[in-house]
C-alpha positions as CSV (number, residue, x, y, z in Angstrom):
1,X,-78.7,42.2,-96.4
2,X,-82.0,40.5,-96.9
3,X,-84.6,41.1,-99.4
4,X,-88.1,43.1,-98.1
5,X,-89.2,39.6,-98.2
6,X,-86.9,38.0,-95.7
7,X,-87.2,41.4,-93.7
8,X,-90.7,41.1,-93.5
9,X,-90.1,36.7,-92.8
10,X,-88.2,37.8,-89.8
11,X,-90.6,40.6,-88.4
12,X,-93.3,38.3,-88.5
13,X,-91.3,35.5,-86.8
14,X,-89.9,38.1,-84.1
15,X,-93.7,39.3,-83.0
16,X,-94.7,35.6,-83.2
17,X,-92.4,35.3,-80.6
18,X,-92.8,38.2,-79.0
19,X,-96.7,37.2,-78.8
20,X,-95.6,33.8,-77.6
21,X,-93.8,35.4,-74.5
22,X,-96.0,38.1,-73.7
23,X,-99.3,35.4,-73.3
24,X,-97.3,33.6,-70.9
25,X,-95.8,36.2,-68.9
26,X,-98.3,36.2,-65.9
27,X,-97.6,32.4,-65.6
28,X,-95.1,31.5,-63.0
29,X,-95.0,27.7,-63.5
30,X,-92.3,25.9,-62.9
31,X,-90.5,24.0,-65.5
32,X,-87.7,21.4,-64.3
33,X,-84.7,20.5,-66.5
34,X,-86.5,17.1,-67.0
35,X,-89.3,18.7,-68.5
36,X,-87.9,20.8,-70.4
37,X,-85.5,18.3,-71.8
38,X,-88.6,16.1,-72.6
39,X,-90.9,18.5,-74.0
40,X,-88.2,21.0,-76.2
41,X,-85.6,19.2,-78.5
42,X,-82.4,20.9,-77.2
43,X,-80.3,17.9,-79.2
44,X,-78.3,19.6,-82.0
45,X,-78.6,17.6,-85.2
46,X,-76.9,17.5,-88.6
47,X,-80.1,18.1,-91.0
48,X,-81.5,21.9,-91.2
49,X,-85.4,22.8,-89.8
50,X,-87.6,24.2,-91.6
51,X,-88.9,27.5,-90.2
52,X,-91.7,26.4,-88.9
53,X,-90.0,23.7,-87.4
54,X,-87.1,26.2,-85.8
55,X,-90.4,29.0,-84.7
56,X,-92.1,26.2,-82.7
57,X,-89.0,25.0,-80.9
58,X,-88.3,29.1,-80.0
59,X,-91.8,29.5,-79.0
60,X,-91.7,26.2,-76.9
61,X,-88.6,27.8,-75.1
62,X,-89.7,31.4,-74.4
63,X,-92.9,30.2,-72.9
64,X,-91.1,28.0,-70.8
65,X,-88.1,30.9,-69.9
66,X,-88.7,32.7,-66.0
67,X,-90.4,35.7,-66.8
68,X,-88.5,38.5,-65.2
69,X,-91.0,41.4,-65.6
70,X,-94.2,39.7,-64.4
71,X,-96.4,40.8,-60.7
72,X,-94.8,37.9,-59.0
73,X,-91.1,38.0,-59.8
74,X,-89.4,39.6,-56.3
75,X,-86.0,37.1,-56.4
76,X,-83.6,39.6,-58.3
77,X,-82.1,43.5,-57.7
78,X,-83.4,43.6,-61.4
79,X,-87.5,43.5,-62.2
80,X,-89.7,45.0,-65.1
81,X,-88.5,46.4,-68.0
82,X,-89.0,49.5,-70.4
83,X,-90.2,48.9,-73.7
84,X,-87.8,52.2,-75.4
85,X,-84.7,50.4,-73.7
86,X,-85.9,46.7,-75.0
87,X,-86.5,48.2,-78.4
88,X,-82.9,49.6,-78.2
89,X,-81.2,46.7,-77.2
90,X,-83.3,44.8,-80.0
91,X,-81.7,47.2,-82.8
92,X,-78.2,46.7,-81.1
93,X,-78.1,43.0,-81.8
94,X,-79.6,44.2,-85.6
95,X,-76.8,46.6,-85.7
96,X,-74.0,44.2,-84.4
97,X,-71.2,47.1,-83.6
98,X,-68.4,45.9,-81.7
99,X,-67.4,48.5,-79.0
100,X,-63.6,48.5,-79.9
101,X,-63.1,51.3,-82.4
102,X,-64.9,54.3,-84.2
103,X,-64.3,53.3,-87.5
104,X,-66.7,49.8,-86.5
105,X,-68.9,51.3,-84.3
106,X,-69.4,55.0,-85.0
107,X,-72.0,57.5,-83.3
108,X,-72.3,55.2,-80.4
109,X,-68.9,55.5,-79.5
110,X,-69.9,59.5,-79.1
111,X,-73.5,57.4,-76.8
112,X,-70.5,55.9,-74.8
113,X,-68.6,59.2,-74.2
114,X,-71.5,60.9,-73.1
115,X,-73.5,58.1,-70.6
116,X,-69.6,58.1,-68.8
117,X,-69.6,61.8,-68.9
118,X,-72.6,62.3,-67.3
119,X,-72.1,59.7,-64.9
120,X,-69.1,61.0,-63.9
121,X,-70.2,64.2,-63.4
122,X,-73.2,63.1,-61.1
123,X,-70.7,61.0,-58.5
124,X,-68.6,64.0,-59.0
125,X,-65.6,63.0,-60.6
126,X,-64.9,66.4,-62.1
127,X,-62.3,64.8,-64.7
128,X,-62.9,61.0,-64.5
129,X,-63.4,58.6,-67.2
130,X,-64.9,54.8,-67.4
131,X,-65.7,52.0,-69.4
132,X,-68.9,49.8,-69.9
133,X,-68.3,46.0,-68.4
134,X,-70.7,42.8,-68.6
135,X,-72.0,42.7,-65.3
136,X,-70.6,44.3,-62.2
137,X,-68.1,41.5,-61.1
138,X,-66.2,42.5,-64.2
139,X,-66.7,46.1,-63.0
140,X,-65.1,45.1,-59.5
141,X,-62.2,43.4,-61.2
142,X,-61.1,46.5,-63.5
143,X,-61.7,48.5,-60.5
144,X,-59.2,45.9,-58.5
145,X,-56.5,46.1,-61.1
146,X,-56.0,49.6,-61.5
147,X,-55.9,49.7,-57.7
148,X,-53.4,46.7,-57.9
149,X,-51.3,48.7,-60.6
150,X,-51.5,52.1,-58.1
151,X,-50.1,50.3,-55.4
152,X,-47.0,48.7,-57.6
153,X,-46.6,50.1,-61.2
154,X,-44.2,47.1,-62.0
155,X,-46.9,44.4,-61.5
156,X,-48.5,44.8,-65.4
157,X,-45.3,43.9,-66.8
158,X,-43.4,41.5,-64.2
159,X,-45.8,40.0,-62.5
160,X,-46.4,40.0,-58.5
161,X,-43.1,40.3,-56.7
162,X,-42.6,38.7,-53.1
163,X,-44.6,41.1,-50.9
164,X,-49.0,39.6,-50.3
165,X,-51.1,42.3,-51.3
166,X,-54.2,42.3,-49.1
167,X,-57.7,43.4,-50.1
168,X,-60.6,44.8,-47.8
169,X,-64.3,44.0,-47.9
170,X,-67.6,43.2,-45.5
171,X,-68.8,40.1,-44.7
172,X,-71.8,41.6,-46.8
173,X,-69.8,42.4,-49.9
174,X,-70.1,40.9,-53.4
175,X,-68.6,37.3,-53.8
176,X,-66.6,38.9,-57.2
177,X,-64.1,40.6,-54.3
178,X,-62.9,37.2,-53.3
179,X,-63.3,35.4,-57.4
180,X,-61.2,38.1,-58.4
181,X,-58.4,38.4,-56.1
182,X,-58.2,34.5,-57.4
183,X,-58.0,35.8,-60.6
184,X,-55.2,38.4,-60.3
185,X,-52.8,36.1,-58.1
186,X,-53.7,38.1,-54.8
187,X,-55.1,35.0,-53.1
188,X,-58.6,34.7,-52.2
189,X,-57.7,34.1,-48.8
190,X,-56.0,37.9,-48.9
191,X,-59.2,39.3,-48.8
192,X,-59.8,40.6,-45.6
193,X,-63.8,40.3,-44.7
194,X,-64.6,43.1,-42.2
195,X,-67.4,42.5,-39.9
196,X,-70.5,44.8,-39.7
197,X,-72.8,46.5,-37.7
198,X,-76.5,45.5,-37.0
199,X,-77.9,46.9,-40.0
200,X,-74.9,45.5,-42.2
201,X,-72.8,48.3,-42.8
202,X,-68.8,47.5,-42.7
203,X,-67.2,48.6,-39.3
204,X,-64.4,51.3,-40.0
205,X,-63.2,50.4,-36.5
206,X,-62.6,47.3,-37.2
207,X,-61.1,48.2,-40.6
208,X,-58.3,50.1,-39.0
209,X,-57.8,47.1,-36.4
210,X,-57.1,44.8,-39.2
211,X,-55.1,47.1,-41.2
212,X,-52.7,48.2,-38.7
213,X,-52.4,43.9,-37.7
214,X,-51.5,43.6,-41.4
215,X,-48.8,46.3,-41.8
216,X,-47.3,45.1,-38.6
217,X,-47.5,41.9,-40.6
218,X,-45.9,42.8,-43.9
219,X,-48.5,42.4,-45.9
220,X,-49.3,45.2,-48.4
221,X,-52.3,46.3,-48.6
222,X,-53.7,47.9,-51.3
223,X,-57.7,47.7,-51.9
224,X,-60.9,48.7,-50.4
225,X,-64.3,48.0,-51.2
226,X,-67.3,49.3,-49.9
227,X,-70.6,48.2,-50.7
228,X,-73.7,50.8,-51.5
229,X,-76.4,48.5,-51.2
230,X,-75.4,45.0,-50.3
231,X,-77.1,42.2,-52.0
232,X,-78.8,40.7,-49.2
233,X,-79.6,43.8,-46.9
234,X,-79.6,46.8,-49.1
235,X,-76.8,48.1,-46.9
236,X,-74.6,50.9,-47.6
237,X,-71.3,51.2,-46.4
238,X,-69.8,55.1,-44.9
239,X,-67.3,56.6,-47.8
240,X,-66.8,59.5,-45.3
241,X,-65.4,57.1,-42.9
242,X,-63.7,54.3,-44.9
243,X,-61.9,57.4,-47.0
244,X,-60.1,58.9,-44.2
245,X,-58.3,55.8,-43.1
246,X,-57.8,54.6,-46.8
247,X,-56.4,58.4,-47.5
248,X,-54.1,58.0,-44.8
249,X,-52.8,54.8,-46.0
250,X,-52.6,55.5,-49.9
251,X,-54.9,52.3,-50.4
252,X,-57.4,52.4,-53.4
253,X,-61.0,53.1,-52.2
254,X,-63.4,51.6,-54.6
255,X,-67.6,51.6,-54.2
256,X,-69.0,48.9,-55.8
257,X,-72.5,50.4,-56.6
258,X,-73.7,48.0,-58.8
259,X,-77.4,48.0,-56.7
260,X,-77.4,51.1,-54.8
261,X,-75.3,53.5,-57.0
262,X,-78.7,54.2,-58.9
263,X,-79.7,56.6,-55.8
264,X,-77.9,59.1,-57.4
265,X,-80.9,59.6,-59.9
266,X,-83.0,61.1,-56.6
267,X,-82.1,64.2,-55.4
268,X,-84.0,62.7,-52.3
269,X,-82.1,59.6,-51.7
270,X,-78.8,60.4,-53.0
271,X,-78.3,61.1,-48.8
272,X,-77.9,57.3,-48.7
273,X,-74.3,58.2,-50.6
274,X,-72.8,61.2,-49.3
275,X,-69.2,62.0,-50.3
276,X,-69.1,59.5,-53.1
277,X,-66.2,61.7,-54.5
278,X,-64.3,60.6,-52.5
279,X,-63.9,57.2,-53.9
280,X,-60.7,56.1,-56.5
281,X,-63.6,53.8,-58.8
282,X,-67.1,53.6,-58.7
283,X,-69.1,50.3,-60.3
284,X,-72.7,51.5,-61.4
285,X,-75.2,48.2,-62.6
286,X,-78.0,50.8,-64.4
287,X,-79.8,47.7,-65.7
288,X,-80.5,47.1,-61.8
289,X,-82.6,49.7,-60.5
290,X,-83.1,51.6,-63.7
291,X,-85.1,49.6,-65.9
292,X,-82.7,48.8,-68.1
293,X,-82.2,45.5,-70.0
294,X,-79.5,43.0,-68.8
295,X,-76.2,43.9,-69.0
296,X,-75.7,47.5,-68.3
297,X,-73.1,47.4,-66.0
298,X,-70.2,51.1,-66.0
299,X,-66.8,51.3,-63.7
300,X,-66.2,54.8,-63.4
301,X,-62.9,56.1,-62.1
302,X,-61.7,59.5,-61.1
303,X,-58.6,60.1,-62.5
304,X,-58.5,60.1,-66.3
305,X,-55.4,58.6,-68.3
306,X,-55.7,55.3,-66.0
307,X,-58.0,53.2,-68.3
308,X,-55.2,53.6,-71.0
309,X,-52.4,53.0,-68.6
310,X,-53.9,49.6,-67.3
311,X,-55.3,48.2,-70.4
312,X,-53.7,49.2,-74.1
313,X,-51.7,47.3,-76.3
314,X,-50.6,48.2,-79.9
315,X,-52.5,46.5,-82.2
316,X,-51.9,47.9,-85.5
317,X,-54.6,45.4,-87.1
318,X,-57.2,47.0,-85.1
319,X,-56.2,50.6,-83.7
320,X,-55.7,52.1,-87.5
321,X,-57.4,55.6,-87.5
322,X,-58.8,58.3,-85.0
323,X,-56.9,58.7,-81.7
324,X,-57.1,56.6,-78.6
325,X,-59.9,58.8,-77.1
326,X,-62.2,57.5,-80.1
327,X,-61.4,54.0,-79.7
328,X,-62.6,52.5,-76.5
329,X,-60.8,49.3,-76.9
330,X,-58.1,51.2,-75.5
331,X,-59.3,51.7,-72.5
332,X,-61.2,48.2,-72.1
333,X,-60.1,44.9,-70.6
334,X,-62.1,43.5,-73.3
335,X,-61.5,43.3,-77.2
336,X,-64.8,42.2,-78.3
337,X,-67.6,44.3,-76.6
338,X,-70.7,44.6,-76.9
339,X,-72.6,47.8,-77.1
340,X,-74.0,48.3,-73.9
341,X,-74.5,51.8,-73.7
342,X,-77.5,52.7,-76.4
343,X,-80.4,51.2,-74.3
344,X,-79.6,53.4,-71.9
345,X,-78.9,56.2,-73.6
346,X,-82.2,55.7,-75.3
347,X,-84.0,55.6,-72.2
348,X,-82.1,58.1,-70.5
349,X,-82.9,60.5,-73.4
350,X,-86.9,59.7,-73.2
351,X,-86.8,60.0,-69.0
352,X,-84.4,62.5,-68.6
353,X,-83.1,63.1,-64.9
354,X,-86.4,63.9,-63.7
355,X,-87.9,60.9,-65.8
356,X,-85.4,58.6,-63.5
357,X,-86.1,60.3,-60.4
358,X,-89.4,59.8,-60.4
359,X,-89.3,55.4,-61.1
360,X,-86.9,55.4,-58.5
361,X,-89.0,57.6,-55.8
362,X,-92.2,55.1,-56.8
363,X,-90.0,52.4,-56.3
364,X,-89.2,53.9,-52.4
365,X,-92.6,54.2,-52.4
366,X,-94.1,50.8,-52.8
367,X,-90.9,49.8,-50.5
368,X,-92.7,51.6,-47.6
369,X,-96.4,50.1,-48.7
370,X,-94.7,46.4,-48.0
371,X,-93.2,47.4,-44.9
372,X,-96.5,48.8,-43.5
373,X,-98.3,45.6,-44.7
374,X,-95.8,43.8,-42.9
375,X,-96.0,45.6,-40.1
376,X,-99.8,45.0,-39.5
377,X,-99.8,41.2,-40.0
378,X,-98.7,39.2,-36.5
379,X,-98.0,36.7,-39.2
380,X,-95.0,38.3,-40.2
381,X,-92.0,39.3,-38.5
382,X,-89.7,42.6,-40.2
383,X,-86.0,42.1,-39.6
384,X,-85.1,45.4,-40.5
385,X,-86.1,48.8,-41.4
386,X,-84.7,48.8,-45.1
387,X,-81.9,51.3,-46.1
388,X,-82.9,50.2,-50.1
389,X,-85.7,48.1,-51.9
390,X,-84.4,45.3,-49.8
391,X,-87.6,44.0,-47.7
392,X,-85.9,41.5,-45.3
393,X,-88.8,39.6,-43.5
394,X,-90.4,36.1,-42.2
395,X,-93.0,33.7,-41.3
396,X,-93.2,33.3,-38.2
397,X,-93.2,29.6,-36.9
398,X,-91.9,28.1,-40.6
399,X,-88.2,28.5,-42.3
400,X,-88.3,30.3,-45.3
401,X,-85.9,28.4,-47.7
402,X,-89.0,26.0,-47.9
403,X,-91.5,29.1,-48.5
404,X,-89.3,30.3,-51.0
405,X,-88.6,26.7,-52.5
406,X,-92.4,25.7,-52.7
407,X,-93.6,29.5,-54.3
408,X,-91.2,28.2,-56.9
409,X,-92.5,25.0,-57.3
410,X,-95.7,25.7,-57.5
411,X,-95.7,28.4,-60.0
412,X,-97.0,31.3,-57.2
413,X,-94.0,33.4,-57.1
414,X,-89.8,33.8,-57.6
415,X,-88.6,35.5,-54.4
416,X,-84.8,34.7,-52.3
417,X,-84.1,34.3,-49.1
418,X,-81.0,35.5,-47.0
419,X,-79.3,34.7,-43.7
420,X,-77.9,37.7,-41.3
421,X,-77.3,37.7,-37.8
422,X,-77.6,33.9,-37.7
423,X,-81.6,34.7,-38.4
424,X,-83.1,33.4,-42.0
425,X,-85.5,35.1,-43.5
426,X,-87.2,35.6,-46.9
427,X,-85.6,39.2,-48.9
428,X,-88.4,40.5,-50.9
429,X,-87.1,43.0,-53.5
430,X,-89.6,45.9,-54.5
431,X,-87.4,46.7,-57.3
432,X,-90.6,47.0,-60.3
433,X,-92.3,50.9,-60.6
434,X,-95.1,48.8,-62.9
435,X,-96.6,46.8,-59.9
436,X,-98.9,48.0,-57.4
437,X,-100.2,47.8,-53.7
438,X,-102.8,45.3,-54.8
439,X,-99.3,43.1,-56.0
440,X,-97.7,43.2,-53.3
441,X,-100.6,42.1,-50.9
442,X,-101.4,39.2,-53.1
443,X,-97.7,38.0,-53.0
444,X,-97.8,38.1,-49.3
445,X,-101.5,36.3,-49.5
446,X,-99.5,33.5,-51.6
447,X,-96.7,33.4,-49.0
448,X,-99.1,33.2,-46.1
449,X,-101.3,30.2,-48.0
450,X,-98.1,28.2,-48.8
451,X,-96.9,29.0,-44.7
452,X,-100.2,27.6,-43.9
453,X,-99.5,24.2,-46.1
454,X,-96.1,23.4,-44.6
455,X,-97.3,23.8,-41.4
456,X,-100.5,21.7,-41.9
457,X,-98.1,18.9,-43.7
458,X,-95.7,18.6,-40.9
């Protein structure tokens, strides 16, 4: 443990640095690998820096780091942040728990226990369980095994007999459906991507089409996913619907929420996920929509007892005291973890429901200010009335990749650009309670100015 000195060495480098980043957060510049090769020394070397030396070389690469939380950052389903959580994720790196046992990590096992209790009981999982995961693709893949291991029990030990197991997705779902199928031996080309309607939701019609081709087939299926809030559109896919036909046919029905599952915080827009019950697994990204730091990511299941069943190992090195039900590694297809859960706690405990409900109902809000503006500028063209924060829109007259690409370049502005319907547009994602009207209508003022230069150089 250091001295008060060295505590007081490091507090003064961290808000050196923490100065360093916040001056330069309203500056979108670009930096280019070149340049930041040239101008930071990323070399390792064998001799030790001073810390002066070390602090300038940090500095140099913070300023120089895409600044997430800033007035002109639209690319990501993430944006902003809230100081209690980044203060809480600061003290879990201070802390350095690992999320395997009680006897390393403590009272934020209990943290854990209650953030999956409490999600639970809001989908309405009356005795589910879950686990945290890095990121929601690691979400999706827990979520794909247990549904792997419902379908045939002999898989964990033996491996995949003869039969092809089949998977079901949209065209609009997450590219981790596809990754992990690869990863567990189903095939990637056993994913089965469902076609949508015009607003991107997954066709149950066609679902049932290509089921009933595959069991005349002899394939097995065995997994569903539906989307609540796709990436590009903001779609969300019927549970009500997709349920029934996966009921019928004993296949796992699994909602990967990573974007949209957040609605749940609204009493108001929660109607954007009726009968979420109904799903096997739920993954929930709360460091999306919720203002939480990167990675915040929980899979949620409904029946408890399957975590355990999927996952543990004897490990008498590790597992030495309290019962399974304190030790999360248990339950985890990681060993190592990293404590996830006390930002949000944290934050959840300074909010509280209604605390949450309110950021996301100002996030709707500005939503609907951008669509107006939108609306009442010939200029631009709205694809889409939005289900999410997704704001899916052009320029009329030029292609957006270049909009996009030259915002970037030029230090204006991060925002993405998607392709539905064989239209490209630029997706605008109103996903930060902090900004404003004013924000948004300079953004679209800095997308019209860099139209108008592409069309005057060409």
């Amino acid at each position: 443990m250091g001295s008060p000195a060295t505590s007081q060495s490091f507090m003064d480098q961290l808000q050196a640095l923490i100065d360093a980043y916040d001056s330069s957060e309203a500056d979108g510049t670009f930096y280019s690998p070149e340049a930041i090769r040239e101008c930071v020394p990323l070399t390792l070397q064998d001799d030790p820096l001073s810390q002066d030396e070390l602090l300038d070389i940090l500095k140099a690469i913070v300023i120089r780091t895409p600044k997430t939380a800033n007035r002109i950052f639209f690319n990501q389903l993430f944006g902003g942040k809230e100081d209690l959580a980044v203060l809480a994720d600061m003290m879990v790196a201070r802390m350095n728990n690992s999320m395997y046992t009680y006897k390393v990590a403590g009272p934020h096992v209990l943290i854990e226990h209650e953030l999956l209790r409490k999600a639970c009981e809001i989908i309405g999982f009356a005795d589910g369980e879950g686990t945290f995961c890095p990121g929601g693709s690691m979400g999706n893949l827990v979520a794909m095994i247990l549904a792997r291991h419902a379908t045939n029990p002999d898989i964990r030990d033996h491996g995949l007999a003869a039969n092809t197991y089949v998977a079901y997705t949209s065209t609009q779902g997450h590219y981790s459906i596809k990754k992990n199928a690869g990863v567990l031996g189903i095939g990637r080309k056993n994913v089965r991507e469902i076609a949508v309607n015009s607003r991107g939701e997954m066709l149950v019609d066609e679902f049932s089409q290509q089921l009933r081709k595959d069991l005349a087939a002899g394939f097995t299926p065995f997994f569903v996913n539906l989307t609540a809030g796709t990436t590009v559109l903001g779609a969300f896919d019927d549970v009500t619907a997709f349920s029934a036909v996966a009921k019928a046919h004993k296949l796992w029905l699994h909602v990967d929420g990573s974007y949209g599952a957040s609605v749940l915080m609204s009493r108001k827009r929660a109607a954007l996920l009726p009968d979420i019950s109904l799903a096997d697994s739920v993954c929930w990204n709360p460091h999306k929509m919720m203002g939480v730091p990167l990675t915040c990511s929980m899979l949620l299941c409904k029946t408890r007892g399957l975590l355990a069943e999927n996952f543990a190992e004897v490990s008498d090195y590790l597992f030495q005291e309290e019962t399974d039900e304190l030790n999360p590694g248990t339950k985890s297809l990681q060993c190592g973890r990293r404590n996830d859960g006390f930002k949000l706690w944290a934050l959840w405990k300074q909010l509280g429901n209604l605390g949450f409900e309110k950021r996301l109902e100002e996030q709707f809000l500005l939503r609907d200010e951008l669509v107006a503006m939108i609306n009442a500028d010939a200029a631009f063209e709205l694809i889409l009335e939005p289900a999410l924060l997704n704001v899916c829109f052009k320029y009329r007259g030029v292609a957006s990749d270049a909009i996009c690409s030259t915002l970037d370049k030029r230090g204006l502005g991060k925002i993405g650009h998607g392709t539905f319907n064989s239209q490209h547009f630029i997706r605008m994602v109103v996903v930060n309670p902090e900004l404003g009207p004013d924000d948004l209508a300079d953004f679209l003022g800095r997308i019209k100015m860099v139209a108008l230069d592409i069309q005057a150089s060409t």
